[in-house]
C-alpha positions in Angstrom: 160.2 -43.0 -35.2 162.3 -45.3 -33.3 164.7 -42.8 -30.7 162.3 -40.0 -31.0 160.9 -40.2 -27.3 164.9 -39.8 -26.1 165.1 -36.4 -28.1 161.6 -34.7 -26.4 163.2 -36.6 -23.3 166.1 -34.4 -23.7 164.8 -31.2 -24.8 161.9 -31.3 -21.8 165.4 -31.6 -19.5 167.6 -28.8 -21.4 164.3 -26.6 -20.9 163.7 -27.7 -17.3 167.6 -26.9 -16.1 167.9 -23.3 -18.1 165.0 -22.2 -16.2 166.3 -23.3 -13.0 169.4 -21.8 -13.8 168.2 -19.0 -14.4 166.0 -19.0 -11.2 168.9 -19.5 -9.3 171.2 -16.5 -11.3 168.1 -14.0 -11.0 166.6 -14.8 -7.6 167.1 -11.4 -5.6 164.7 -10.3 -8.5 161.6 -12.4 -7.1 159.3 -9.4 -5.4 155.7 -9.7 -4.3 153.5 -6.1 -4.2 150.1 -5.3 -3.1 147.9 -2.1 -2.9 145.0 -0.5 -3.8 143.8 0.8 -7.3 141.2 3.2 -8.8 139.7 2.2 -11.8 138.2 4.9 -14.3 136.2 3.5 -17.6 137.1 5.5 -20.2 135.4 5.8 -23.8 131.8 4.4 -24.2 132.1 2.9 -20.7 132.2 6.1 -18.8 128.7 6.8 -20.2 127.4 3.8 -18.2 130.0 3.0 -15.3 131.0 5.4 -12.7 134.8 4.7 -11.3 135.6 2.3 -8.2 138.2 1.0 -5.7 139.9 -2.1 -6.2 142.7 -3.9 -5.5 146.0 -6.0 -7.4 148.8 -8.1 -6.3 151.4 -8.9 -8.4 154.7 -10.9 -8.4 157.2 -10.1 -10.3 160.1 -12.7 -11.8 163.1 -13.3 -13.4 161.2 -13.8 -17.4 162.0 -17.6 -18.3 164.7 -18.3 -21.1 165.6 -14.6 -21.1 169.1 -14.4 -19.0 168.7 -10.8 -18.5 168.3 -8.6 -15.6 166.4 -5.7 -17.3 163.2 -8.1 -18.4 161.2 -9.4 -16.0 158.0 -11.0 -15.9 154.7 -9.8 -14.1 152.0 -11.6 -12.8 149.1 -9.6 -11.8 146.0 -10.3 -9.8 142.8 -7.1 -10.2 139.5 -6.6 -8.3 137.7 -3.8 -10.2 134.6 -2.8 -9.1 132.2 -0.2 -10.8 129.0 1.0 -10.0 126.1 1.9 -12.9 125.5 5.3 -13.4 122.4 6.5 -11.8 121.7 3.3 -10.2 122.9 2.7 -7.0 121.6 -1.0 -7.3 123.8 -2.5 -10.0 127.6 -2.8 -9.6 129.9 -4.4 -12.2 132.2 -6.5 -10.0 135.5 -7.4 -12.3 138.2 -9.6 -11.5 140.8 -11.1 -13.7 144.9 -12.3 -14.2 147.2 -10.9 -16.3 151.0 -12.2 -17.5 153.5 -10.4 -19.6 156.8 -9.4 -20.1 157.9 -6.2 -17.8 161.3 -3.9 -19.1 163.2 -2.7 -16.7 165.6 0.6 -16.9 167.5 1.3 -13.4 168.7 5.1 -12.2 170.1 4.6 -9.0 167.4 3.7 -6.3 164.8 4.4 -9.1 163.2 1.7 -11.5 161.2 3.1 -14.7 159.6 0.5 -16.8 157.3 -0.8 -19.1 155.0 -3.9 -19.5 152.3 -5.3 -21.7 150.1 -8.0 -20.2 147.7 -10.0 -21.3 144.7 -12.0 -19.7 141.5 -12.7 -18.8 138.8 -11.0 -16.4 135.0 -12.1 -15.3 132.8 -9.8 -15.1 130.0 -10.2 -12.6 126.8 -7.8 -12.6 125.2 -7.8 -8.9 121.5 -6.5 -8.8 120.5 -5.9 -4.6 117.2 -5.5 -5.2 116.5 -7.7 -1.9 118.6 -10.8 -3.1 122.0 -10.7 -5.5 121.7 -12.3 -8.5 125.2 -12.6 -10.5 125.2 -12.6 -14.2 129.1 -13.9 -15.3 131.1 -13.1 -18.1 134.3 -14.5 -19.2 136.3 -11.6 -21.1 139.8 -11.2 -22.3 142.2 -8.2 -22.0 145.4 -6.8 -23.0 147.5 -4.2 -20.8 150.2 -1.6 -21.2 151.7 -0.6 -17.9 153.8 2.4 -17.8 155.3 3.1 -14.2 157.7 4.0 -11.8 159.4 1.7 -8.8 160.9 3.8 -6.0 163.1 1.4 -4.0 163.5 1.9 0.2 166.7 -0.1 1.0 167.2 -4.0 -0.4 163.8 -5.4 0.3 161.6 -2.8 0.1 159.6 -0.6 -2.6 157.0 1.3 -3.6 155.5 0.7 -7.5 153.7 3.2 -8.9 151.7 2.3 -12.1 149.9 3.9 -15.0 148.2 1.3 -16.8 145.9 1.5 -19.8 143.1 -1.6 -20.0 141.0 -2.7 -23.4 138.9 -5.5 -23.2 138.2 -7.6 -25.7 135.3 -7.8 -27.5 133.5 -4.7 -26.2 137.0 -2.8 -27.1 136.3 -0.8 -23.7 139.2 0.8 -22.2 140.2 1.1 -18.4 142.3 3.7 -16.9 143.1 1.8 -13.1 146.4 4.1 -11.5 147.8 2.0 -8.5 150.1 2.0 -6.0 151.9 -1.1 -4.6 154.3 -2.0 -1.6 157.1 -4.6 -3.7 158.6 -6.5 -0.8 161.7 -8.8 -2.3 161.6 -12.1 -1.4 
């Protein structure tokens, strides 16, 4: 066992400087974006949830150990909030992180791609019958984003996004369409 601790001492290094480097090669691809979003339950869920507003900010980043321009990596931040069919008095407050890998394909000023996420939401039911009274629930969550990023000179953009939600257990599905301003940093 004796030299073992040097090795991981090396490795931990080799994997520190590679994404540096990489930082470094891929830094014009560092954008930020944030807009609104309308989030429609779909299957079982649209028999007891009615569609809401919300919100997402994302960042979006060179994807670690990957030294190419066409994968990226995007962060997203969602407020989803529903209200409960026929009952004015009960909202479904939703708010979660996702991380996964985004694919890039360039035509000129326009960016298509595609990205699979997963994360984790809580889900926080609000009665205002007088006082709130918040009932939380830790749930987890895959995405597939489909979209389109139109870009308006070199730091500016507009993201368009189609993505489709399941959360797990429940296995209900979210249809939430947004629309971002990317600003790269």
């Amino acid at each position: 066992m004796r030299g073992g601790g040097g090795v991981q001492l090396r490795f931990f290094f080799v994997i520190v400087g590679m994404f540096l480097g990489f930082s470094e090669v891929f830094a014009s691809d560092l954008s930020v974006g944030v807009g609104p979003t309308y989030a429609i339950p779909m299957g079982d869920s649209y028999q007891t949830l009615s569609p809401g507003p919300g919100g997402v900010l994302q960042l979006w980043s060179p994807f670690p150990f990957w030294c190419k321009s066409w994968v990226q990596l995007q962060s997203s931040v969602l407020y989803e909030r529903f209200s409960v069919r026929n009952n004015t008095g009960i909202a479904l407050n939703r708010m979660g992180i996702l991380l996964g890998p985004r694919f890039n394909a360039t035509v000129g000023d326009v960016r298509l791609f595609f990205a699979t996420q997963l994360g984790s939401f809580v889900d926080s039911l609000l009665f205002s019958t007088g006082t709130s009274v918040g009932v939380n629930q830790l749930v987890f969550s895959g995405r597939v984003v489909s979209g389109v990023d139109f870009s308006f000179g070199e730091r500016f953009g507009l993201v368009w996004e189609m993505p489709v939600m399941v959360l797990f257990p429940s296995g209900y599905l979210v249809w939430a369409p947004s629309l971002s301003l990317r600003v790269n940093l």
